[in-house]
C-alpha positions in Angstrom: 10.5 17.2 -10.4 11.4 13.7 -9.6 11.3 12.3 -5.9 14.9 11.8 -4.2 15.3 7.9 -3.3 14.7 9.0 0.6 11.3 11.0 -0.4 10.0 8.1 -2.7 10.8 5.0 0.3 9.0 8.0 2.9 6.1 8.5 0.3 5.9 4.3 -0.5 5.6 3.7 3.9 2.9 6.9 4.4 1.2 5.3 1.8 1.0 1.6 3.5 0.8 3.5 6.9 -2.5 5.5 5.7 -3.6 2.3 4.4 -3.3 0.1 7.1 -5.2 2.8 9.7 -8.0 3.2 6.8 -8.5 -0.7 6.5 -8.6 -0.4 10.6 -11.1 2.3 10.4 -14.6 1.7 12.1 -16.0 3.2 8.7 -14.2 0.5 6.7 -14.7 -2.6 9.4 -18.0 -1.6 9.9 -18.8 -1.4 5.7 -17.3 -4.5 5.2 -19.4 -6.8 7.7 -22.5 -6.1 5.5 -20.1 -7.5 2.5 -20.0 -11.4 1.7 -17.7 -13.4 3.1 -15.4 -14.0 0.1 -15.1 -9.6 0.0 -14.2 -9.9 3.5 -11.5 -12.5 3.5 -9.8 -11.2 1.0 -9.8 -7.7 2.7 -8.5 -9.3 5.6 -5.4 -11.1 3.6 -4.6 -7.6 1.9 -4.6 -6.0 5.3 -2.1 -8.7 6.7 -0.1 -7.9 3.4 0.2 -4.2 4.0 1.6 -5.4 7.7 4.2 -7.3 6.2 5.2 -5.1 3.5 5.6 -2.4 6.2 7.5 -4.7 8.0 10.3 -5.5 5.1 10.0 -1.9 4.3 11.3 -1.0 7.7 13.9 -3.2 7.8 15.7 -2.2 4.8 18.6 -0.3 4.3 17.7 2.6 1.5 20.8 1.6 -0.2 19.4 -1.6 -0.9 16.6 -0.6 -2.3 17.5 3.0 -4.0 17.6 2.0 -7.5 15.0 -0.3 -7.3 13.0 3.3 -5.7 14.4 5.5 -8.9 13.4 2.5 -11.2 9.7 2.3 -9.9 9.4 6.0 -9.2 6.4 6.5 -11.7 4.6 3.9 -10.5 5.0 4.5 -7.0 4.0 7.9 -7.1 0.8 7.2 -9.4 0.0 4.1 -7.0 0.3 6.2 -3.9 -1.7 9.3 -5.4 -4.2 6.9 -6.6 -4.6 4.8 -3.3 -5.1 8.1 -1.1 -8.0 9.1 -3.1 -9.5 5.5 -2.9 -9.0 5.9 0.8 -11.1 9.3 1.2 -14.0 7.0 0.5 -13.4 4.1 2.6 -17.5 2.5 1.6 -16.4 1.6 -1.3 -14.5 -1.2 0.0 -14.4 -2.8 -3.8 -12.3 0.4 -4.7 -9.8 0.5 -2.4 -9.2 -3.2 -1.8 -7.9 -3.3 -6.1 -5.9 -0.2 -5.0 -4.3 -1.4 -2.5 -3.5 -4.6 -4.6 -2.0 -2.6 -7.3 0.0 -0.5 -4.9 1.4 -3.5 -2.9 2.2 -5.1 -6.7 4.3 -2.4 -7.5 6.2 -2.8 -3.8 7.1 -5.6 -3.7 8.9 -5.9 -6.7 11.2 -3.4 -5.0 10.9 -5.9 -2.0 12.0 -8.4 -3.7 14.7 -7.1 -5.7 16.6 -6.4 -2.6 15.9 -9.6 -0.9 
């Protein structure tokens, strides 16, 4: 059974919320000082990403973004699904860094279709 438009924008921000605490996480800080510096900046970047994408998130209206929700629906639910099991192993810092990529990819094209 298909997400309402409410359930998939409250599924998209648990998803960036759970993020953003694992990426804050002692086990994740703490696993990615022992990875090179490149590894770590880009964490870092992604991490400031998730912030912002919360951010707009927040600050839209779920009328402006319902269709764009329905449209994405799939995606959203395979992104989230995938990014919470990539987060029950925060070491692999590799792992959940693409994740979170590919989940913040498939975001902000709702994003910015209501912009």
């Amino acid at each position: 059974m298909a997400l309402a438009p409410y359930e998939l924008e409250d599924l998209t921000l648990k998803t960036l919320r759970a993020t953003r605490a694992g990426m804050l996480s002692e086990e994740f800080q703490l696993t990615l000082l022992l990875k090179p510096a490149a590894e770590r900046k880009a964490a870092a970047l992604l991490l400031s990403d998730v912030q912002v994408t919360i951010l707009k998130l927040e600050a839209l209206e779920l009328a402006a973004i319902r269709d764009d929700l329905v449209a994405n629906a799939d995606e959203l639910e395979a992104g989230a699904k995938d990014l919470k099991a990539k987060l029950e192993n925060l070491e692999q810092v590799q792992e959940v860094v693409a994740a979170t990529a590919q989940f913040l990819a498939i975001v902000a094209r709702i994003a910015a279709l209501a912009a």
